[in-house]
N, C-alpha and C positions, 0 to 999 in steps of 0.2 A: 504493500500500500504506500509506504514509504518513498517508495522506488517509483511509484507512478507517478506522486505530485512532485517529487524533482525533476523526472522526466517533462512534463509539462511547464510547470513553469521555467526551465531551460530553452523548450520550444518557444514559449513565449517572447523571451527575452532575446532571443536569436533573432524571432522576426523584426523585433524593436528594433535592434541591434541595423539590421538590413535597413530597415526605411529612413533610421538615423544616416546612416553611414554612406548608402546609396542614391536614394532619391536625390538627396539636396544639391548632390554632384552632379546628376545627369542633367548635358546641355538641351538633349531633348524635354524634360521637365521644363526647364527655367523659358525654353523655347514657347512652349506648352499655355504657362503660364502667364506670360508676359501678350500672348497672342490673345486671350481671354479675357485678359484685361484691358487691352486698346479695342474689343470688340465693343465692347460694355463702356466704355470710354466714349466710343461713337454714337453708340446709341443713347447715352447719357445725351450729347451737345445736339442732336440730329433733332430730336424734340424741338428743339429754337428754332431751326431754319424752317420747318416743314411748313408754318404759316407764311415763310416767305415764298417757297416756290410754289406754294397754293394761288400766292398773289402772282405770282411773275408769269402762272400756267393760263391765268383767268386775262391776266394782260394778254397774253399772245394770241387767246382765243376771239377774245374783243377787237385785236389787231387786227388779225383773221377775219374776221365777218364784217368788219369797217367796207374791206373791200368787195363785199358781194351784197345781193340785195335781194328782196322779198316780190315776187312775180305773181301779181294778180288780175284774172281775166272774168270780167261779166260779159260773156255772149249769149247774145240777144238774136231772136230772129230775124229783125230788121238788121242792127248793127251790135258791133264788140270792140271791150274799151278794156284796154290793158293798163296797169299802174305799177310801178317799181316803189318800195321804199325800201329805206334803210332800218341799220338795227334798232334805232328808236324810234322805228316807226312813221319817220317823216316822209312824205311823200316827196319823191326826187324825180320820176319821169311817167309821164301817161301819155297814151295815143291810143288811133281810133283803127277799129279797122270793120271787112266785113259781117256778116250775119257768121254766127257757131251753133246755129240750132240745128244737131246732126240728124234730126228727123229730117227736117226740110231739102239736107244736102247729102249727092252722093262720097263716098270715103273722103275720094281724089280732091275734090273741093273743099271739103273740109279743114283736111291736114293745108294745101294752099291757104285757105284765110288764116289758119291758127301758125302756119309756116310765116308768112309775113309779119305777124306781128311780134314773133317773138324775134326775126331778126332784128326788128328795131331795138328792141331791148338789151338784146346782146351786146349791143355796139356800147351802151351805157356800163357793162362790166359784169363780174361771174354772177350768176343766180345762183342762189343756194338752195331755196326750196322754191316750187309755186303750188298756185290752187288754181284750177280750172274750172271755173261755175257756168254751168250752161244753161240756159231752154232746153228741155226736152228730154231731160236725165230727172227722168219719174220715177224708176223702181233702181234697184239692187243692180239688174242684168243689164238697164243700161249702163251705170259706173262700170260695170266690170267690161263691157263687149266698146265702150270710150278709152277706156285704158288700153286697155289691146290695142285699139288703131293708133293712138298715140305710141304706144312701147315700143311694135314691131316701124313706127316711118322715123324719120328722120330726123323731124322737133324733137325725139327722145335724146339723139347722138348728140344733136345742137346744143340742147339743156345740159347735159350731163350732170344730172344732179336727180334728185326725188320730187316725185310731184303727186297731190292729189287730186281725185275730180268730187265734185258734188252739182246738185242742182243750184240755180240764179236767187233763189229763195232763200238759201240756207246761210247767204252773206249778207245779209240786208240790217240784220240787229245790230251785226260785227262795225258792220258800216256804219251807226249809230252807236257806236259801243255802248250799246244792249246788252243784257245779259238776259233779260226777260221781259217779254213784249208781243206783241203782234206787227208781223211784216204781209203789207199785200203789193204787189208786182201789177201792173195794168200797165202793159207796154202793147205789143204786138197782142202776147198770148197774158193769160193774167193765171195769177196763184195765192195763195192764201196757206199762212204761217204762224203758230203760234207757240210759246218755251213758256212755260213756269216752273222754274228749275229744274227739276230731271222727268218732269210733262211736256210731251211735244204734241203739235195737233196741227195738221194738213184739210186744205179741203179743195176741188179745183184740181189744175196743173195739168192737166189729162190731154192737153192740145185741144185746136179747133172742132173736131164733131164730138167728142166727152166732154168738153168743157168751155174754158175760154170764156163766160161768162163774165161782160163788162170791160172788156179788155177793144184793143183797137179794132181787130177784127169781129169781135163782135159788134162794133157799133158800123162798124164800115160796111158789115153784111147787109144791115137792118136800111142805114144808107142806100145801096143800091138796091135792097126789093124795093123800096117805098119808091127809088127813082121809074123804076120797070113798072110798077103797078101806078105810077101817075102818068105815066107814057102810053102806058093801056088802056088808060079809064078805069081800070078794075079798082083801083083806090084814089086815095084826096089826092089832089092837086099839090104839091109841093115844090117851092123853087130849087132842090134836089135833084129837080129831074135837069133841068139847062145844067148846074154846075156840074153834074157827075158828066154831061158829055162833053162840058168844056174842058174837064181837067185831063178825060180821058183821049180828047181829040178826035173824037169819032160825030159825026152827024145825027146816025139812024141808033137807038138806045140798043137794035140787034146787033149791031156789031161789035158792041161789050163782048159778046160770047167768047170770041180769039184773042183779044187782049184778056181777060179774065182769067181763063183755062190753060193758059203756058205759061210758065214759065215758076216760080215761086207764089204758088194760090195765096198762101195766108197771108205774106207781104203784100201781096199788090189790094187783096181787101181792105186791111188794114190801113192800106194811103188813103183810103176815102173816109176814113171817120174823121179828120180836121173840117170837111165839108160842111160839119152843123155849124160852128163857129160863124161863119158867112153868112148862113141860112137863118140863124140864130138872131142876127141882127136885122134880117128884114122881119122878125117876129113866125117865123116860119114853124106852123104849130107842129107838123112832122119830128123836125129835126129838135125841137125841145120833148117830144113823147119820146125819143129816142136818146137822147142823154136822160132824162129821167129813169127812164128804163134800166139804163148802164149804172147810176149813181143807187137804185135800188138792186143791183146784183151784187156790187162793191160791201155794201151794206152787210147784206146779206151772208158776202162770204166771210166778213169781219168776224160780226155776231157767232157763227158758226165757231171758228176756229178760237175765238176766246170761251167761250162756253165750255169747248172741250178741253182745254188747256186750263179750264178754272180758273182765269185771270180775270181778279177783282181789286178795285182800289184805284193806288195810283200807279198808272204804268205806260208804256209808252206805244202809239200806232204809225208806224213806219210807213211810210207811201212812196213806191218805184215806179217810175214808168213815164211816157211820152201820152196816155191820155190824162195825169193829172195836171199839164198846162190845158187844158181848155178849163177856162176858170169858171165857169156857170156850173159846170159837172164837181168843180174839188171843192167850190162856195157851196153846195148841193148837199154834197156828202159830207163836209165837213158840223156841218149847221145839225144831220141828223147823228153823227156818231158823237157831237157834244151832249146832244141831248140824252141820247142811253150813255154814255160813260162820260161822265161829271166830270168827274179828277183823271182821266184820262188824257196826256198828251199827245197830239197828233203830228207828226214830224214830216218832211218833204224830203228824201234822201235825194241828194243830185250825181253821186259816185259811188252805186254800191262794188261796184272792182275796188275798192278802196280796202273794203270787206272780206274780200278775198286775200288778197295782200298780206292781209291783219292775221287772217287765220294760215296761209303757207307759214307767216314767222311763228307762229304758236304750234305749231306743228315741227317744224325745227326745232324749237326751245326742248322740244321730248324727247327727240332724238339725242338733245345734246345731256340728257339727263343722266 
C-alpha cells in the first residue's frame, strides 16, 4: 500500500516536473501564445472601427446610387409619360411618349413606344430600378405575359437592371403620397381604387365593352350615337351632329364608319368626348345629359370602391385623367362627392408617373435591405 502512494505521487510530480521544465521553453508555446493574444488584441480594438466602416460602406452606397436614378412610366392608351428621379426622390427628367396600352397594341409596337422612351432616359445616366404602370394590366396573367415581352426584347438589355410592372391605378396614391385613399383614372379608359391599410378594393378597369364607365370613350361613344341619331331623325337635334363631322372631316355622318373602324377604336372615340365643351356653350341639352351621365358613373365608381375598402373620415380622393379638365363634369362631380364625404379631400393629380418613380425607389430600398 505503501508502495502504491509513493509510486503515485512520484508520477505526479514527474509530470509537474515536465510542464515546469518543458512547456515554458518551447518556442512553439510562447509562439502559441503570443499569437492568441494579438488575436484577442484585435478583436478587442476592431469593436471601435466597425461603426466607422458601417459609415464609410453606407457612404459608398449613397455615392453609388447618386449616380443612377429611379424610372417611372404611366402608359396611357392615348399617351405615356416617363419620369427619372433621384435618390431623394427629386424629380430630374420627364418626357412624353406614345400610347402602352398593350391590349390596344401589337408586341412589335409596343416594345417600339416603350423602346423610345427609355432611350431618352438612358442618355440622363444608369437606372437602377423602374416600374412600368400601364392601361390594360387587369389581372395577375397580364403582369406576368408584360414581363415576358419586356425580358425576352431588348428594353430588358438597355435597362440592365430590375424592373417591375403593375396596373396605371396602383400609382396614383404614390403620386399623392397617399398611403390610404381612393384613386379614380378617367382618361381614355377609366378605373377605380381604393387602400385602407392592408384593404384594397377595385371596381371598373375591364376596358371599353366590360367597362370604361365615365371615362373618355365612354362619353365620346355617347357623342357620336347622339350625332348619328340627330343625322337620322331617330333622336333630338343636337349641334353634335355638324361638330363631330367637322372634327372628323367627313360630309355625309356614313362615312364615320372607315375613319371609326381602323385603326386604334378606343383612341379615336375617345377624341370626340372634348366635343361637349363647345356644345356645352351653345347650351346644347345633349351634350350636358351626357357629361351628367359621365359625372354620375364617376360617382358611382367612387362610392363603390370606398364602401369596400371601408374608408370613413378624413381621407383623400385622387382624380387622373384628361376628362377631369372639362370643368362643368369635375365642378359636377366634385359638388356631389363633397356632399357624401364631408371631410373628404378631393385632389387633381397632374403626374401620376411620378408615382411610379416613387414606388421603382421603394422597391430598390428592399432589395438593398
Amino acid at each position: 500500500m505503501k508502495e502504491k502512494q509513493i509510486s503515485e505521487k512520484l508520477s505526479r510530480n514527474t509530470k509537474v516536473s515536465f510542464l515546469k521544465i518543458y512547456l515554458p521553453t518551447s518556442d512553439f508555446f510562447r509562439f502559441f501564445i503570443k499569437t492568441i493574444s494579438l488575436i484577442f488584441e484585435v478583436l478587442w480594438h476592431f469593436q471601435y472601427y466597425i461603426p466607422m466602416f458601417l459609415f464609410l460602406y453606407s457612404l459608398n452606397q449613397t455615392k453609388f446610387m447618386d449616380k443612377g436614378y429611379f424610372l417611372g412610366i404611366d402608359g396611357g392608351a392615348t399617351k405615356s409619360t416617363l419620369v427619372l428621379i433621384n435618390l431623394k426622390g427629386k424629380k430630374i427628367f420627364e418626357t412624353t411618349g406614345e400610347s402602352l396600352n398593350y391590349r390596344n397594341l401589337d408586341e412589335e409596337k409596343f416594345i417600339k413606344n416603350l423602346n423610345e422612351l427609355i432611350i431618352k432616359a438612358k442618355k440622363k445616366g444608369k437606372i437602377l430600378f423602374s416600374c412600368f404602370s400601364f392601361a390594360g394590366i387587369d389581372t395577375e396573367t397580364d403582369k406576368k405575359r408584360v414581363m415576358n415581352i419586356i425580358e425576352k426584347s431588348a428594353v430588358n438589355k438597355m435597362l440592365n437592371s430590375n424592373f417591375i410592372v403593375t396596373n396605371d391605378i396602383e400609382i396614383v396614391l404614390l403620386a399623392a403620397n397617399v398611403e390610404d385613399g381612393a384613386a379614380v383614372i378617367a382618361g381614355t379608359g377609366s378605373n377605380f381604387f381604393a387602400k385602407n391599410k392592408n384593404k384594397m378594393a377595385r371596381a371598373g378597369g375591364l376596358d371599353y365593352i366590360l367597362s370604361d364607365e365615365g371615362s373618355a370613350f365612354y362619353i365620346g361613344q355617347k357623342v357620336l350615337r347622339a350625332a348619328v341619331k340627330s343625322s337620322d331623325l331617330r333622336g333630338e337635334k343636337t349641334i353634335l351632329e355638324k361638330l363631330v363631322l367637322k372634327k372628323s372631316g367627313v360630309e355625309n355622318m356614313r362615312d364615320l364608319v372607315n375613319l371609326i373602324y381602323e385603326g386604334n377604336l378606343k383612341q379615336k372615340v375617345g377624341e370626340f368626348a372634348p366635343l361637349t365643351e363647345p356644345a356645352l356653350k351653345k347650351n346644347d341639352r345633349v351634350a350636358k345629359r351626357i357629361l351628367l351621365s359621365a359625372v354620375d358613373e364617376l360617382e358611382n365608381g367612387i362610392i363603390t370602391v370606398t364602401r369596400k375598402a371601408k374608408l370613413k373620415g378624413k381621407f383623400k380622393i385622387c382624380l387622373v385623367g384628361g376628362v377631369f379638365k372639362n370643368k362643368y363634369l369635375l365642378n359636377k362631380l366634385e359638388t356631389k362627392l363633397k356632399k357624401r364625404f364631408k371631410k373628404a379631400r378631393i385632389m387633381l393629380i397632374k403626374n401620376p408617373a411620378i408615382g411610379a418613380a416613387k414606388l421603382a425607389k421603394k422597391e430598390f430600398e428592399k432589395l438593398c435591405k
